[in-house]
Structures are given as structure tokens and as C-alpha cells.
N, C-alpha and C positions, 0 to 999 in steps of 0.2 A: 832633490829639487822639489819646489810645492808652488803649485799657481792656486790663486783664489778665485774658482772659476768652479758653479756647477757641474758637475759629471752630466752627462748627455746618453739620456738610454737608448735605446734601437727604438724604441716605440716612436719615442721622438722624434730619431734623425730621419724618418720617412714619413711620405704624405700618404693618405688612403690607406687602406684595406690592404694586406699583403696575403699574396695567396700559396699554400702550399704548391709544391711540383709536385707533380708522379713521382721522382725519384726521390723526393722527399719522403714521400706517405708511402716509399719500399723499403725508404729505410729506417722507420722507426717500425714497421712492422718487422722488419729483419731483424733490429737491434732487442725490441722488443720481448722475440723470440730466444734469441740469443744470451740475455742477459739470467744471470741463475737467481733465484730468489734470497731476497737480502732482505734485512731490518735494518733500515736507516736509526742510529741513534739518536736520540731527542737533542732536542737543544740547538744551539748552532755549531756549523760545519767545517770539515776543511774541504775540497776536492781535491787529488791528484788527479791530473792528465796528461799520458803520454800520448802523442799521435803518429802515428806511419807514415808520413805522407811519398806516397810517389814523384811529385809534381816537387820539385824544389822552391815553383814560384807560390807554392800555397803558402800563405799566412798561416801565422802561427794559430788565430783565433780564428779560424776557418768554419772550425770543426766546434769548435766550446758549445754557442747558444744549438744547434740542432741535436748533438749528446744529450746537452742538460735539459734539454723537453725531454726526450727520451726517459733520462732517467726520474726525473719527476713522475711521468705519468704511469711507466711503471712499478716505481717503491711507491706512487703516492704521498709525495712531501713536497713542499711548497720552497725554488730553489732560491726565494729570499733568505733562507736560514742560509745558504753558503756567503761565510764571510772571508774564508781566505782561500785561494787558489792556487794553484803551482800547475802551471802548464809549458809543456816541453815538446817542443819539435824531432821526429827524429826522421832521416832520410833514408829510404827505402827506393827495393828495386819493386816495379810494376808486379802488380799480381801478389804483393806479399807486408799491401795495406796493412794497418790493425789501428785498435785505438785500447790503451790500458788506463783503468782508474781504480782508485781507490776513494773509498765518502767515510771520513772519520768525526769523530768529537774533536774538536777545538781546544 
């Protein structure tokens, strides 16, 4: 199916100033940390994302825009280059969260 209707960014769909959480700014220092050093390939992207969620009621896109700063800010590449996405829910018991990706050539 296709509607002829603008895409609508988050920038948009809110009014004002959005402000980081604490738990926000622990976890991009966590991820941060956590993440190994990579060479983003030039060009444009695909991402994979798998996510762990505990919570059955999280959405699937819960997790996408908080990762993808993350990984933006530490390979340093700008995540308008991702043009295609593949993201995947998978249920999980508490304590045993994760989040898997992979950033390819297109």
C-alpha cells in the first residue's frame, strides 16, 4: 500500500526543546563504551537491528532513534546516509536485555 502524504520526522511531531534523561545520557555513555571500533563504509547504508526487549509492551521502534545517536556520534557519520532498515523485535526474559546491529553498504 502507498499514501501520498509527507513522512513526518520526530523533530516535527513535537513542540519545544526536548531534553535528554539521566538515563538517557547513561546510556549513551554505556553504549558508547561498549561499542568496539568500527569504519562506517562510505556511501549509503543499510542497518540491521535486533532488540531484546523484556517488556512485550515495548514497541518495536522504541529503541532505533536513541541507538542511532549513539552510533552516529561514536563512528562519527551522519545517520541520514541510512537508507534501509531492518529491525526486529525479539522477547526476552528480564536481566537478559541486548541490542544487535550490523551498518553495511547498500
Amino acid at each position: 500500500m502507498r499514501i501520498e502524504v509527507k513522512p513526518l520526522s520526530v523533530n516535527d511531531a513535537w513542540k519545544g526543546r526536548r531534553y535528554r534523561t539521566d538515563d538517557y545520557k547513561q546510556f549513551q555513555k554505556l553504549v558508547a563504551v561498549m561499542l568496539k571500533p568500527k569504519k562506517v563504509p562510505e556511501g549509503k547504508l543499510k542497518l540491521t537491528l535486533v532488540f531484546g526487549f523484556s517488556s512485550t509492551g515495548s514497541d518495536i521502534d522504541n529503541g532505533v532513534k536513541p541507538f542511532l545517536d549513539c552510533l552516529q556520534k561514536k563512528y562519527l557519520f551522519n545517520d541520514n546516509r541510512i537508507y534501509k532498515m531492518d529491525v526486529e523485535k525479539v522477547d526476552v526474559e528480564k536481566g537478559n536485555e541486548f541490542i544487535e546491529f550490523e551498518l553495511e553498504p547498500l
